[in-house]
DOKOL-706219 format. One line per 3 residues: number of its first residue (from 0); their letters; for each residue x, y, z of C-alpha. Coordinates in steps of 0.1 Angstrom, whole numbers, padded with zeros to 4 digits. Each point is the difference from the previous one (the first is absolute). Example, Ala and Ser with C-alpha at 12.3 -4.5 7.8 and 13.67 -1.06 7.14 Angstrom:
<torlos>
0) AS) 0123:-0045:0078  0014:0034:-0007 .
</torlos>
This chain:
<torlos>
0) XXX) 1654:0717:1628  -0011:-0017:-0034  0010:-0034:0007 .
3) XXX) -0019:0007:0040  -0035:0012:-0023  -0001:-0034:-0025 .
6) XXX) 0004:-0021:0031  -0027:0019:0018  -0021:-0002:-0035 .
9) XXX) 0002:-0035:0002  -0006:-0010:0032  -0038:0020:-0005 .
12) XXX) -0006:-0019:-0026  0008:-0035:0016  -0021:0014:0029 .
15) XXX) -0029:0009:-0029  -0001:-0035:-0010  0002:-0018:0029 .
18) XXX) -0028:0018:0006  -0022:0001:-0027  0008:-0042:-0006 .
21) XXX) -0028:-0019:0005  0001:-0027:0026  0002:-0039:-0012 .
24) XXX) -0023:-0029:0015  0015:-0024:0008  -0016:-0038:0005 .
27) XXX) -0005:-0016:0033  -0005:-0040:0010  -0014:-0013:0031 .
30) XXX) 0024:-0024:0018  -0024:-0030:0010  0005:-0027:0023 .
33) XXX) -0010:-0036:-0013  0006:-0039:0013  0024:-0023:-0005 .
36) XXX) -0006:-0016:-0039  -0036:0028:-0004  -0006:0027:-0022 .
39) XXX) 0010:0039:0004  -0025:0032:-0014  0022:0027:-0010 .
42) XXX) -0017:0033:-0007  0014:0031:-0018  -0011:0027:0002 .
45) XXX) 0012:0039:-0008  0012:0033:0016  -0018:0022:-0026 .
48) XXX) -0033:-0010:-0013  0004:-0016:-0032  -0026:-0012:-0033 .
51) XXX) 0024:-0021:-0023  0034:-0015:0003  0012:-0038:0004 .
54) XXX) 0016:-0019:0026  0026:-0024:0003  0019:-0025:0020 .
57) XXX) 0037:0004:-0005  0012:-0026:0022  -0024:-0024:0020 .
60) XXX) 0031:-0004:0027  -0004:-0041:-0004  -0040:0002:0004 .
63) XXX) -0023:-0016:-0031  -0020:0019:-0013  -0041:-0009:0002 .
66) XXX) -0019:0029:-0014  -0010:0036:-0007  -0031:0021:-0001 .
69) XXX) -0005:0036:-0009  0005:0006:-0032  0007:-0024:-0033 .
72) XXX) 0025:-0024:0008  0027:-0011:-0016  0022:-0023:0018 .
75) XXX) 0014:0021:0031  -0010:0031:-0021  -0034:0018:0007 .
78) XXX) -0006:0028:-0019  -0033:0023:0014  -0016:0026:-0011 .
81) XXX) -0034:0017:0011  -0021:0036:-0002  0007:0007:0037 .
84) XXX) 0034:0006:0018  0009:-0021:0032  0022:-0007:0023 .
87) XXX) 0000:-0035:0018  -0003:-0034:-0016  0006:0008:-0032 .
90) XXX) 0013:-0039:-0003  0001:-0027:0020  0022:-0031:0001 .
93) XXX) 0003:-0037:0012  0033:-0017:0006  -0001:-0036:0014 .
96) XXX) 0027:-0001:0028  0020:-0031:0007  0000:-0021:0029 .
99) XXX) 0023:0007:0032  0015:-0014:0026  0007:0038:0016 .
102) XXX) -0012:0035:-0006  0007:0008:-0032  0002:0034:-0014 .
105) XXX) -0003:0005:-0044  0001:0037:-0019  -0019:0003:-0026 .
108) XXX) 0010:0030:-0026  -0026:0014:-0024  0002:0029:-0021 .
111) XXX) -0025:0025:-0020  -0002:0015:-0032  -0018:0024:-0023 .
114) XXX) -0019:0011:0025  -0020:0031:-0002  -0034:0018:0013 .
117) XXX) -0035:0000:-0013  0008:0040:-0011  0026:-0016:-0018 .
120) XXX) 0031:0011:0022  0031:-0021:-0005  0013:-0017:0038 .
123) XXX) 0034:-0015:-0002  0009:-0033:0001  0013:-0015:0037 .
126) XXX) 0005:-0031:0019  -0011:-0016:0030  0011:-0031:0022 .
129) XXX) -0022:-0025:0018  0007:-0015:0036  -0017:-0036:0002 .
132) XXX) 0005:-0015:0032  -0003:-0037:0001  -0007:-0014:0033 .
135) XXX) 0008:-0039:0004  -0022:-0030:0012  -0004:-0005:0034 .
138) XXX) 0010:-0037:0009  -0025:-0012:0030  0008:-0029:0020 .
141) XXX) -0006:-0037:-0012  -0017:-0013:0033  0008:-0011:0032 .
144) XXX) 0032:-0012:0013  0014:-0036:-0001  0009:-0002:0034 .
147) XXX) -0029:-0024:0015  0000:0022:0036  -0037:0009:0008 .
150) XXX) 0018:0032:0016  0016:0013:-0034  -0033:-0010:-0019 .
153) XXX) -0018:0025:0022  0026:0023:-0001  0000:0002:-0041 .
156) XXX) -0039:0002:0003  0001:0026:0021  0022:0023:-0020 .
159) XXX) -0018:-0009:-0032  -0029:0013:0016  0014:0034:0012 .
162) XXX) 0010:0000:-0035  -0031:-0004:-0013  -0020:0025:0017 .
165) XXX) 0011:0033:-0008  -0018:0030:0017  -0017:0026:-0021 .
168) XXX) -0003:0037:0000  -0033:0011:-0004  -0007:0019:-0038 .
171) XXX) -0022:0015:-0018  0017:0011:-0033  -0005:-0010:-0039 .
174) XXX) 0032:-0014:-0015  0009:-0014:-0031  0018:-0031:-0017 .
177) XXX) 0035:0012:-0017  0001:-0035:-0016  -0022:-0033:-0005 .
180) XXX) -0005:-0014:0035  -0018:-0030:0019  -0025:0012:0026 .
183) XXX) 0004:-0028:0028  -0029:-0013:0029  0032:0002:0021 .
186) XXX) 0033:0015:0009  0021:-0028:-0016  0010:-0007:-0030 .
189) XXX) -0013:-0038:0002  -0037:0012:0006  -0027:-0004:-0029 .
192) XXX) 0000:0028:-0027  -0039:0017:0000  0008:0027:-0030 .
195) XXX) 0027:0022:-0015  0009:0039:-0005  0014:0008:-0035 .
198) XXX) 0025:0032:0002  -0025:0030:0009  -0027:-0017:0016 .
201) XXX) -0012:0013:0031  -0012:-0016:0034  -0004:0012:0035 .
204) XXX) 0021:-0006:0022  -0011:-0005:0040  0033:-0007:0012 .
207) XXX) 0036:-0006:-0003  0024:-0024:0021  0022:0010:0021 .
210) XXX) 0029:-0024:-0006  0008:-0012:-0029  -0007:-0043:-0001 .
213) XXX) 0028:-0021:-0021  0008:0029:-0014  -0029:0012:-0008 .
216) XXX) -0025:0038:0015  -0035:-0015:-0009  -0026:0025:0000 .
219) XXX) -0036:-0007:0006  -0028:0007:-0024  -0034:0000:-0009 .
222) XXX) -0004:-0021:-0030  -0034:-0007:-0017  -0013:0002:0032 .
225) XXX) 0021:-0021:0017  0032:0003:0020  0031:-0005:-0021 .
228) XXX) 0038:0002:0004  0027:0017:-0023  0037:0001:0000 .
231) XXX) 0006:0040:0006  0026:0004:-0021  -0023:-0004:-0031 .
234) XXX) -0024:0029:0013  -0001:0040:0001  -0019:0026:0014 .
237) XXX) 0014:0020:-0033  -0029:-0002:-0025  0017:-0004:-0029 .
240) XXX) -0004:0022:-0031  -0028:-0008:-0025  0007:-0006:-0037 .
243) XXX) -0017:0017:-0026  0005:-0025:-0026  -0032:-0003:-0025 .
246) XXX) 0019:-0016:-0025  -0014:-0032:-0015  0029:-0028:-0008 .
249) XXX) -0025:-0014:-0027  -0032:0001:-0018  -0012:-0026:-0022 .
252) XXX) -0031:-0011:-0012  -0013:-0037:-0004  -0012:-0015:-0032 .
255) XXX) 0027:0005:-0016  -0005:0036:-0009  0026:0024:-0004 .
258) XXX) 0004:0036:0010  0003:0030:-0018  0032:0013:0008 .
261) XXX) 0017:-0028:0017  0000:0004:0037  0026:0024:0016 .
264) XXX) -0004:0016:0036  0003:0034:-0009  -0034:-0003:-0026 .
267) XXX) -0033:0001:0012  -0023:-0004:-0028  -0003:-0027:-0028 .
270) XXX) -0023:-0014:-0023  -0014:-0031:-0010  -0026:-0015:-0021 .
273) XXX) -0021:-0034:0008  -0026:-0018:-0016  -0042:0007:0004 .
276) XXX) 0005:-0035:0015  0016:0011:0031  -0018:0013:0030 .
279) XXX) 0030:0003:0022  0040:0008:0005  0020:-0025:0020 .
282) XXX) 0026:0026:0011  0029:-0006:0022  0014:0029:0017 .
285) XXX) 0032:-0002:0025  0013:0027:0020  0034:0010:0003 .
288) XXX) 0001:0009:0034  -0015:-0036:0021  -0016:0026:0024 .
291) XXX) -0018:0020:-0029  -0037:-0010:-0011  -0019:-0005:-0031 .
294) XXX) -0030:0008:-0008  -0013:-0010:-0036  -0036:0012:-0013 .
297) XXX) -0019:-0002:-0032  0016:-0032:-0014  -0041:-0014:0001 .
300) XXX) -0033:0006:-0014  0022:0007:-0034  -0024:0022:-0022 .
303) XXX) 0002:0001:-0041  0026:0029:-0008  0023:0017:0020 .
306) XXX) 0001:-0009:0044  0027:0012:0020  0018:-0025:0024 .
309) XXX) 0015:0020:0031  0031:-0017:0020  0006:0022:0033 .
312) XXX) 0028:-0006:0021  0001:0014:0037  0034:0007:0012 .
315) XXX) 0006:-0006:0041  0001:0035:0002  -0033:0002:-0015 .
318) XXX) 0010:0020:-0033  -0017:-0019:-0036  0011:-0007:-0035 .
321) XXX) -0029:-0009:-0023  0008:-0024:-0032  -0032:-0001:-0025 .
324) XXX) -0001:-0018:-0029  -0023:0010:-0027  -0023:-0032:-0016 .
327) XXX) -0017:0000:-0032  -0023:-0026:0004  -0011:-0018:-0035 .
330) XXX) 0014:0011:-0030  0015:0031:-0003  -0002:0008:-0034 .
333) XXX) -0041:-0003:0004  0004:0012:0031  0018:0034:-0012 .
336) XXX) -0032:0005:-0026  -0030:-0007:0020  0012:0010:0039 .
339) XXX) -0015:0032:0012  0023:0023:0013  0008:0038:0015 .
342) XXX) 0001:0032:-0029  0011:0022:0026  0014:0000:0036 .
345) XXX) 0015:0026:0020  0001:0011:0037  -0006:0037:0009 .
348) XXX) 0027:0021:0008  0031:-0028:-0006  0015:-0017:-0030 .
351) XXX) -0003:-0034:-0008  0033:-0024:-0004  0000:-0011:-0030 .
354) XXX) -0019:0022:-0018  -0036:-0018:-0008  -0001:-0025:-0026 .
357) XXX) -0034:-0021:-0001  0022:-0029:-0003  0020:0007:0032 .
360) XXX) -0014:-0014:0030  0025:0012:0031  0010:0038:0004 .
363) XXX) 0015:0014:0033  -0009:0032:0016  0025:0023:0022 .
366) XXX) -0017:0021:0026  0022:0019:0022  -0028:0011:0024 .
369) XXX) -0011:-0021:0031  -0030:0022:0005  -0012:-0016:-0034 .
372) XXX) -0026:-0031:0010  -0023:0002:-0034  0012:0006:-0035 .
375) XXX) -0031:0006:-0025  0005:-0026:-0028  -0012:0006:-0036 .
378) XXX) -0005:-0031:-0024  -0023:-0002:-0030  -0006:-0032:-0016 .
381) XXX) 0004:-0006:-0036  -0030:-0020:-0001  -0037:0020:0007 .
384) XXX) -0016:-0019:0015  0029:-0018:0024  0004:0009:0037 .
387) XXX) 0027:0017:0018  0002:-0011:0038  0029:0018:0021 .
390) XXX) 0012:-0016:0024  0022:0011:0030  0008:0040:-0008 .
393) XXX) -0012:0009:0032  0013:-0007:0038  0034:0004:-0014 .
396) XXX) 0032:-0006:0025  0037:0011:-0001  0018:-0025:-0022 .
399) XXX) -0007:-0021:-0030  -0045:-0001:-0010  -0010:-0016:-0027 .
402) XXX) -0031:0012:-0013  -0022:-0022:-0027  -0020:0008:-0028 .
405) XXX) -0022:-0028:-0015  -0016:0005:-0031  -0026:-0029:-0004 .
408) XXX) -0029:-0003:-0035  -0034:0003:0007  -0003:-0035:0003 .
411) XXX) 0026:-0007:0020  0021:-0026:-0015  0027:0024:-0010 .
414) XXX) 0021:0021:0026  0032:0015:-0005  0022:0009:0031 .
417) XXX) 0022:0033:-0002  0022:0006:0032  0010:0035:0013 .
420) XXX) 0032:-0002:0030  -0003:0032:0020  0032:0005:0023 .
423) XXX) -0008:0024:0022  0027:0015:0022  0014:0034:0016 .
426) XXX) 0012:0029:-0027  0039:-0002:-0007  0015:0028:0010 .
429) XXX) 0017:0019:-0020  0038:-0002:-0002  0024:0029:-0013 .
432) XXX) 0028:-0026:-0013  -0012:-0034:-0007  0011:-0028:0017 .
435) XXX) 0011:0027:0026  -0027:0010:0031  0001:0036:0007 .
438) XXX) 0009:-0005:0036  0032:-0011:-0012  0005:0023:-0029 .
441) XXX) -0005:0032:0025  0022:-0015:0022  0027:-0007:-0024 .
444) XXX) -0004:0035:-0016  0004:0020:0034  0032:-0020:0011 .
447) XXX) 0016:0011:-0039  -0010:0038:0000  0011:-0005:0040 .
450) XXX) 0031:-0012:-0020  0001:0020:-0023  -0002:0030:0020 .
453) XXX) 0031:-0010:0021  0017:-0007:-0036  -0008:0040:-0007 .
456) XXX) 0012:0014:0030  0031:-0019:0000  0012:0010:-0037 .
459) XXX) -0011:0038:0007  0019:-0005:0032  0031:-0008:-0017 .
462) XXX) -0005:0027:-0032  -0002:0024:0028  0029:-0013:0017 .
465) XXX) 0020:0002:-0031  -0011:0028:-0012  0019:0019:0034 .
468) XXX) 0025:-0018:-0005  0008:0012:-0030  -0009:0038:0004 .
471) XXX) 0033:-0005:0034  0020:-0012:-0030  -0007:0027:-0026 .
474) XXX) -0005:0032:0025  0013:0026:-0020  0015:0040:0013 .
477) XXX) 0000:0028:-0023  0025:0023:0011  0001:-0003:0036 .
480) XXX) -0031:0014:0005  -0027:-0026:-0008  -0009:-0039:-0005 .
483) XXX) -0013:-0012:-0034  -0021:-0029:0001  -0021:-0001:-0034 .
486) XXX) 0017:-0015:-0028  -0015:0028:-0024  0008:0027:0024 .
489) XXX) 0033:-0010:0007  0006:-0002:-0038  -0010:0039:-0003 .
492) XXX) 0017:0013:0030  0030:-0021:-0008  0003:0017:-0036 .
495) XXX) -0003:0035:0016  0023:-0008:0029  0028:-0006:-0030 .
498) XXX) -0011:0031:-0017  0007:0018:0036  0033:-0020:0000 .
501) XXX) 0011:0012:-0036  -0014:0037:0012  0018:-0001:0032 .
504) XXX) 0035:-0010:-0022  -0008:0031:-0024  -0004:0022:0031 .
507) XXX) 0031:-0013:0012  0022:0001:-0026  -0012:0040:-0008 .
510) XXX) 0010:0005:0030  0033:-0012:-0004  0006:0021:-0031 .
513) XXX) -0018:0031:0022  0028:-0007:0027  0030:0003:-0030 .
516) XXX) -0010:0034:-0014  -0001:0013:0036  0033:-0014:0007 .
519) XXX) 0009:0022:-0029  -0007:0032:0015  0022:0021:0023 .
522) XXX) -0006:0006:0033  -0022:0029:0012  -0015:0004:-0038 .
525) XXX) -0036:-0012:-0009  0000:-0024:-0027  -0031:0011:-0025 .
528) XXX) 0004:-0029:-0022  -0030:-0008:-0020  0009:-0032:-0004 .
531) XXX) 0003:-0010:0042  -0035:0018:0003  -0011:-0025:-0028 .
534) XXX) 0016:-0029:0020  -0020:0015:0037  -0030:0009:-0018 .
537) XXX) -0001:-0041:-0013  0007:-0011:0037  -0027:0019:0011 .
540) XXX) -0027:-0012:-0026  0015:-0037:0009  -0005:0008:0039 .
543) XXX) -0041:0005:-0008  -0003:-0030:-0021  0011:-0017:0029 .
546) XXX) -0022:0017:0026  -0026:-0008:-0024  0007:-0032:0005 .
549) XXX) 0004:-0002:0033  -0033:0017:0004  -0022:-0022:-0022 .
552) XXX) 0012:-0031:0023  -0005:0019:0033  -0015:0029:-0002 .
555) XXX) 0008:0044:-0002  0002:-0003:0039  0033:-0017:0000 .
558) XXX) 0030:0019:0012  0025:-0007:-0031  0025:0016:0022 .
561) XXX) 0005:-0027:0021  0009:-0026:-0028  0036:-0004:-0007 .
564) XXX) 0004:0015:-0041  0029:-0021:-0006  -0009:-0034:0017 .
567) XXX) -0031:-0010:0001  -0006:-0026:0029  -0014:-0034:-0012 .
570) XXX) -0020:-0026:0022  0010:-0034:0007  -0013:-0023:-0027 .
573) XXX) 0007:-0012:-0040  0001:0030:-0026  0002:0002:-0033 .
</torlos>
């Protein structure tokens, strides 16, 4: 029964944690289909939504390996990491396939690790395997036959030209290019190129053939408002996922001037100090993503003192990263003595990041409330006479606003920029356990008391069980007449049931001796012997202790008659 109960124990407890384990993401690919000798766009993307993690290619399956965006890269290694959690192109990859003589099928293994959610969850590391179809080269015909017969010549022309014009089902449909792809003025290979699709472009397509023409299903588009012709297998009516890469690959400025720190992705703001000779930045800015744009202000019109140069870069999905850099115009020791700048500056009911320092220019503002769309700014100059002029505090939106505050001399030559970033977004909610949402945490708590409960009821099952089990085993009688079955009352009536038996042997033997004297007298003559009416008068007191007894277990209404004096019956069972 002991050995049944652990096994029971245990299998609850495997049940628990099956349970209460939280599911793993795992990464998935996209298996494309690419040309003979072109190039193939692999996109990972996730199960669970994900912030941070890296990605890597664990074996390329004999493809080389071209590129990867998404992240930082480092060889086949990207490593991302961002404030929001997603779900599909986390990273995206380009392989240059080989050429073909048939279709051609590679796998392409990648694997993720350190991979976790913006609430700072931990998702296991997995792997995923990429399908790349590689379809081969149609070969078209060289010309005409040899053969001089006018008949074969118009034979061969005739099936060239029922090869050459395809019929097309009418469409009406947007699709878009899954690799870089020639758009055609015909249905042939050997007809003049008038543009190109990169992989994601879109065009509309009017129509699509309805046999395929030296191997190839041309379908029929509107192109810059003309009529153009692409091979089929390089479009989809599958929009493809957008990325939301804002990263810039690097930032440099010309001149020779150097940034304060050096560049790296992950920063956004730096300083730098030019000369009262310069008027202008020559900065170049490059994208990581191709399909992201820049956007750089405020690198003109340099003023003397401190102007703020912004660098914006637009993801495709439309989210933005801002890089500023911070220049001192002329020098900045003068600067620092004769620049006007703020005393105080502070933003009603929300705290400033970092706490206000005249000589900070940037702070950042969190306000969880979308209903917010004005903050009331308060700035006082450290000049009396200077001007304040706020700029931007009202109108707010949902996401990053970056309110200015310009604080110009009464003559206007001096003006000192301080920046305020206000993120404005919905209220977090609150979580019991962090890193755990409270969907899940009631869920897992009701399936272990659930557990728990069946846990309970088993073990007092089995106490209870047991527990009869052993009161069959240790039943106990007390002479013949009743059944002991508590340990303390079985210890009391046992020690007066011996006291009975030691009694019962006095009475006994008295009686024996009472037996011999009477022996001893004659026939016919009454024996007076003190001594025998000693021995009756004893059997007589032993007789009442023992309906005494008898009475305190059952009662003064039982007939003592009825019992048999000199064996008393006994029920089936142990005794003691």
């Amino acid at each position: 029964m002991t050995k049944k109960i652990k096994y029971i124990l245990l299998f609850s407890v495997l049940i628990i944690l099956g349970l209460c384990t939280q599911s793993q993401a795992r990464i998935t690919t996209s298996d494309p289909t690419v040309q003979s000798g072109g190039t193939a766009t692999i996109t990972i993307s996730s199960q669970e939504a994900v912030a941070f993690g890296s990605i890597d290619v664990t074996n390329n399956g004999g493809l080389t390996f071209v590129s990867v965006s998404g992240g930082t890269a480092n060889g086949t290694m990207v490593a991302f990491a961002g404030t929001e959690n997603k779900k599909s192109g986390i990273a995206t990859y380009k392989f240059k396939v080989p050429e073909v003589s048939k279709d051609t099928t590679y796998k392409v293994t990648f694997s993720s690790a350190d991979m976790g959610t913006a609430e700072g969850s931990e998702v296991a590391a997995s792997t995923a395997k990429s399908t790349v179809t590689v379809k081969a080269k149609s070969s078209g015909g060289s010309g005409s036959s040899s053969g001089s017969s006018g008949s074969s010549s118009g034979s061969g022309s005739k099936s060239n030209s029922s090869q050459s014009a395809p019929t097309f089902t009418e469409k009406d449909e947007t699709v878009y290019a899954t690799d870089s792809v020639n758009v055609r003025s015909s249905y042939s290979t050997s007809s003049s190129v008038i543009g190109s699709l990169s992989a994601g472009d879109s065009v509309k397509r009017t129509g699509l053939a309805t046999k395929a023409v030296n191997g190839i299903t041309w379908s029929r588009v509107s192109y810059n408002g003309r009529t153009g012709y692409v091979s089929s297998s390089y479009l989809t009516t599958e929009k493809p996922e957008e990325s939301n890469n804002k990263d810039l690959k690097s930032l440099s400025v010309g001149n020779d001037l150097e940034l304060t720190p050096a560049f790296s992705v992950d920063v956004t703001e730096y300083t730098l100090t030019v000369g009262d000779d310069i008027t202008s930045l020559d900065i170049e800015a490059v994208a990581d993503d191709e399909n992201a744009e820049v956007e750089i202000t405020g690198n003109d019109n340099l003023l003397m003192g401190e102007n703020t140069v912004e660098i914006k870069v637009t993801a495709e999905d439309g989210t933005v990263r801002t890089y500023t850099i911070n220049v001192t115009k002329g020098d900045a020791a003068a600067i620092a003595e004769t620049t006007i700048a703020l005393e105080a500056l502070s933003i009603d009911g929300y705290t400033l990041s970092p706490e206000f320092s005249k000589n900070i220019y940037e702070y950042t503002l969190d306000v969880p409330d979308t209903s917010v769309t004005s903050l009331n700014v308060n700035a006082i100059s450290d000049t009396e006479d200077a001007a304040i002029e706020i700029i931007g505090n009202n109108n707010l939106t949902v996401g990053e606003n970056v309110i200015t505050i310009l604080v110009k001399s009464a003559d206007g030559s001096e003006v000192t920029t301080y920046q305020v970033i206000a993120n404005i977004h919905e209220p977090e909610k609150a979580q019991l356990i962090a890193g755990i949402d409270d969907e899940d945490l009631f869920l897992y708590g009701g399936v272990g008391l659930a557990a728990l409960v069946v846990i309970i009821i088993i073990i007092v099952v089995a106490i209870v069980k047991g527990r009869k089990n052993a009161d069959d085993d240790y039943e106990t009688y007390y002479g013949g007449f009743t059944s002991l079955k508590n340990d303390d009352d079985n210890k009391e009536k046992n020690k007066k049931a011996k006291k009975d038996k030691a009694d019962k042997e006095d009475n006994d033997k008295d009686n024996k001796e009472s037996d011999e004297v009477v022996e001893n007298v004659p026939v016919g003559v009454v024996a007076e012997n003190k001594e025998s009416d000693k021995k009756i008068s004893i059997a007589d007191e032993k007789d009442e202790k023992r309906k005494s007894v008898i009475e305190e277990n059952f009662g003064a209404d039982v007939n003592i008659d009825n019992l048999n004096d000199d064996e008393p019956k006994r029920k089936r069972g142990k005794h003691f």
